[in-house]
C-alpha positions in Angstrom: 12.4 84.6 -55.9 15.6 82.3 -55.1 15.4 79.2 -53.2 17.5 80.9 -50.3 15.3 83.6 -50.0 11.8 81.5 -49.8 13.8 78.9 -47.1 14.4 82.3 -45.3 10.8 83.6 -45.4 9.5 80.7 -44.2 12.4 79.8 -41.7 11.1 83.3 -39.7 7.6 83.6 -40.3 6.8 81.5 -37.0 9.1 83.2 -35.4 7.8 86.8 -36.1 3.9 85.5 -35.4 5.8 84.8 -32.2 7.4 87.6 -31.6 4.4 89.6 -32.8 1.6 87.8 -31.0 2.8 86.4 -27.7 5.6 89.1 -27.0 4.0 91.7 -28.5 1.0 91.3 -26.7 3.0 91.6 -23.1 5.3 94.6 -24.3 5.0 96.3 -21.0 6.7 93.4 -19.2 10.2 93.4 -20.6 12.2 95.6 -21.7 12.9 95.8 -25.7 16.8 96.3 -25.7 16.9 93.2 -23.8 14.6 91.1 -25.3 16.5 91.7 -29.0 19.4 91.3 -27.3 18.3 87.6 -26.7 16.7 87.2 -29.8 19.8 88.0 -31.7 22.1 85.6 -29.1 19.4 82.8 -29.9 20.0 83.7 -33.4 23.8 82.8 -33.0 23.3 79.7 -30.8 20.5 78.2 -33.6 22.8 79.1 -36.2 26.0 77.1 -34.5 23.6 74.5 -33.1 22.3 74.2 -37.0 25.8 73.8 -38.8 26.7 71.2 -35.4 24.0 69.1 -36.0 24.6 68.5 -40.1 27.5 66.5 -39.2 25.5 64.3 -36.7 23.7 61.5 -37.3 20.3 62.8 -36.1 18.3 59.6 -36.8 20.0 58.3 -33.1 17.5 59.6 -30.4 20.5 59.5 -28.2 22.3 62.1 -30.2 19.2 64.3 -30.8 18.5 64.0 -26.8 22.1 65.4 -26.5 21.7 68.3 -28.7 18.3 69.0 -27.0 20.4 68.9 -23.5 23.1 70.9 -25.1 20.2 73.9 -26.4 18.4 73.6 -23.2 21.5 74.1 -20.8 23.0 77.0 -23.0 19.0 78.8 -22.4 19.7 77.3 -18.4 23.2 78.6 -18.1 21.9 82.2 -19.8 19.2 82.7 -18.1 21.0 81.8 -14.4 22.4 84.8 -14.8 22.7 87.8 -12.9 20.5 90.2 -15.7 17.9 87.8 -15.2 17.7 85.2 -12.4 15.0 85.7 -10.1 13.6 88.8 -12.1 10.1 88.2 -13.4 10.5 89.0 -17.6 13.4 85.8 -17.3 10.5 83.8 -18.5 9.7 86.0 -21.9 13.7 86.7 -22.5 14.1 83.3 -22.3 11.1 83.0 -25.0 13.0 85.5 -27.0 16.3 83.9 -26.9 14.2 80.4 -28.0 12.4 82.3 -30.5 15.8 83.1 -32.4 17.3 79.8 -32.3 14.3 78.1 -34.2 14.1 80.0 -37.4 18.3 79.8 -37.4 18.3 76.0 -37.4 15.8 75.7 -39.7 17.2 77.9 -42.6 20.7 76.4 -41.9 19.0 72.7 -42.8 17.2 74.0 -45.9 20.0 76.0 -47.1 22.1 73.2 -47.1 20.2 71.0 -48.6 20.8 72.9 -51.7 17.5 72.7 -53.6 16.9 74.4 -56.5 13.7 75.3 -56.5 11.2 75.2 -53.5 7.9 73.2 -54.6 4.6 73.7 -52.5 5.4 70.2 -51.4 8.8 71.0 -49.7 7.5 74.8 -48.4 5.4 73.1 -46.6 7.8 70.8 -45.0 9.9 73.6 -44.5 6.9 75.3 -42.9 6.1 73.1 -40.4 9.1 72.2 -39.4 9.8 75.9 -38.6 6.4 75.9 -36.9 7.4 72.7 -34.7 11.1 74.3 -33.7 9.8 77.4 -32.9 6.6 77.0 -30.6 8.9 74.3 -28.6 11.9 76.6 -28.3 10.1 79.4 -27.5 8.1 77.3 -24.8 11.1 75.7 -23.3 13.0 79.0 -23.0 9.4 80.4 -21.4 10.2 77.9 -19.0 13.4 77.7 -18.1 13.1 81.5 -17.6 10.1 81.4 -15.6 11.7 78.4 -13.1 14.6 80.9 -13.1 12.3 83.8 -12.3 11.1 81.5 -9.3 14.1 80.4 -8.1 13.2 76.6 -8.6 15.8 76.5 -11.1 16.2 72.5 -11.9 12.5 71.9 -11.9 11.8 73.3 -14.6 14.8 73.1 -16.6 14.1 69.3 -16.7 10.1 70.2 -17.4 11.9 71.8 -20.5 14.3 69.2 -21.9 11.3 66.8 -21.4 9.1 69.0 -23.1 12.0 69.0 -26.0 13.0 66.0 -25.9 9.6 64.6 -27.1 9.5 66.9 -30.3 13.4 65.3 -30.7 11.8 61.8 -30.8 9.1 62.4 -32.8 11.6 64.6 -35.6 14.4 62.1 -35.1 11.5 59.3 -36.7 11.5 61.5 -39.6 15.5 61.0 -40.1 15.4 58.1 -39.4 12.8 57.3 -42.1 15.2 59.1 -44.5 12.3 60.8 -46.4 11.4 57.4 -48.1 7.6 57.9 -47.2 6.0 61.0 -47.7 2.4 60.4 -46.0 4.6 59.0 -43.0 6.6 62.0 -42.2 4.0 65.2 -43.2 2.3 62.9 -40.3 4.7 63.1 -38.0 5.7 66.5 -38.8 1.4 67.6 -38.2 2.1 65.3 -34.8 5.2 67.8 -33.9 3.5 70.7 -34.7 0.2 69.8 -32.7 1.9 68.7 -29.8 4.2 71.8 -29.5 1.5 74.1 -30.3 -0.5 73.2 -27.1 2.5 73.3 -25.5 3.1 76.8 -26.6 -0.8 77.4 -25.5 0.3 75.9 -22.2 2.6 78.9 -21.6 0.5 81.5 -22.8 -2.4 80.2 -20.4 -0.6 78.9 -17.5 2.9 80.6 -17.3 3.0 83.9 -18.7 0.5 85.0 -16.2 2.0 83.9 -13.2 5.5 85.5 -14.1 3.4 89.1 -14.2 3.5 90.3 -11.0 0.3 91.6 -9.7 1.2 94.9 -9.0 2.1 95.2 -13.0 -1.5 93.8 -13.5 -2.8 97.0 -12.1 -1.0 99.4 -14.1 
């Protein structure tokens, strides 16, 4: 199998354990056309956001923090919407759209990095880098949609760019290191995908059902 296509499994596989496991298991909620619909818009921000960011200098916190900002406020500005503000499945469109941008990004930095081969070593790195993008993303647009579902809009569109912003720092300390020590960055990397993984669980727990309206519960 090429390089391009083993970057590309990996890339998604989050993504559909995503889709599959957390959207999949609150089908009834939203509605499918619109919930690809956002997938597939995610899928064209990530893959924008992913060719952007190769020409910046991502080892700067200050410009990863301002293409966090930028992701987060496209998700706000989406989601504030008419289709979706103050409707109740905001919060898992807003997971979908999040869900598509991840995987994008990913295979847009492994594509171009123009590897020949992909060793266990670097499918791992790959992998949990995915992992990391994709549980935050899908978190952050869980929230955003949910605060827009609520109609407390601001609060927790900074709860997500917080949220995002961490998983910048602790990615932009692998840049920054400029691969030069293994052990250090599959550390960090473990860290990032840890930390967004409860954060994910957060959601799943805590926000997903309060955005379910009870009388849904009953059906």
């Amino acid at each position: 199998m090429n390089p391009t296509s083993v970057i590309g499994l990996i890339s998604f596989a989050p993504a559909i354990f995503v889709l599959y496991k957390i959207l999949g298991d609150n089908e009834g909620y939203f509605k499918h056309n619109k919930a690809f619909f956002m997938l597939a818009l995610g899928m064209m921000v990530g893959m924008f956001i992913g060719l952007l960011t190769l020409t910046l200098p991502l080892d700067i916190f200050m410009v990863t923090l301002g293409v966090v900002l930028l992701l987060e406020l496209t998700k706000f500005v989406v989601l504030l919407s008419r289709p979706f503000r103050l409707k109740h499945d905001a919060t898992f469109y807003g997971m979908a759209m999040g869900v598509g941008i991840a995987p994008m990004m990913v295979f847009i930095y492994g594509y171009f990095a123009g590897l020949a081969e992909v060793s266990p070593k670097t499918a791992l790195f790959i992998g949990l880098m995915a992992t990391s993008y994709t549980f935050i993303y899908a978190a952050t647009g869980a929230f955003i949609g949910y605060g827009c579902y609520k109609g407390e809009f601001w609060r927790f569109f900074v709860k997500a760019v917080i949220f995002s912003g961490l998983h910048g720092l602790i990615l932009s300390m692998i840049w920054a290191n400029q691969f030069s020590s293994e052990i250090a960055n599959f550390a960090l990397l473990f860290i990032a995908t840890v930390y967004t993984s409860l954060v994910l669980l957060h959601v799943v727990f805590e926000v997903i059902p309060k955005t379910i309206p009870s009388e849904l519960k009953s059906i």
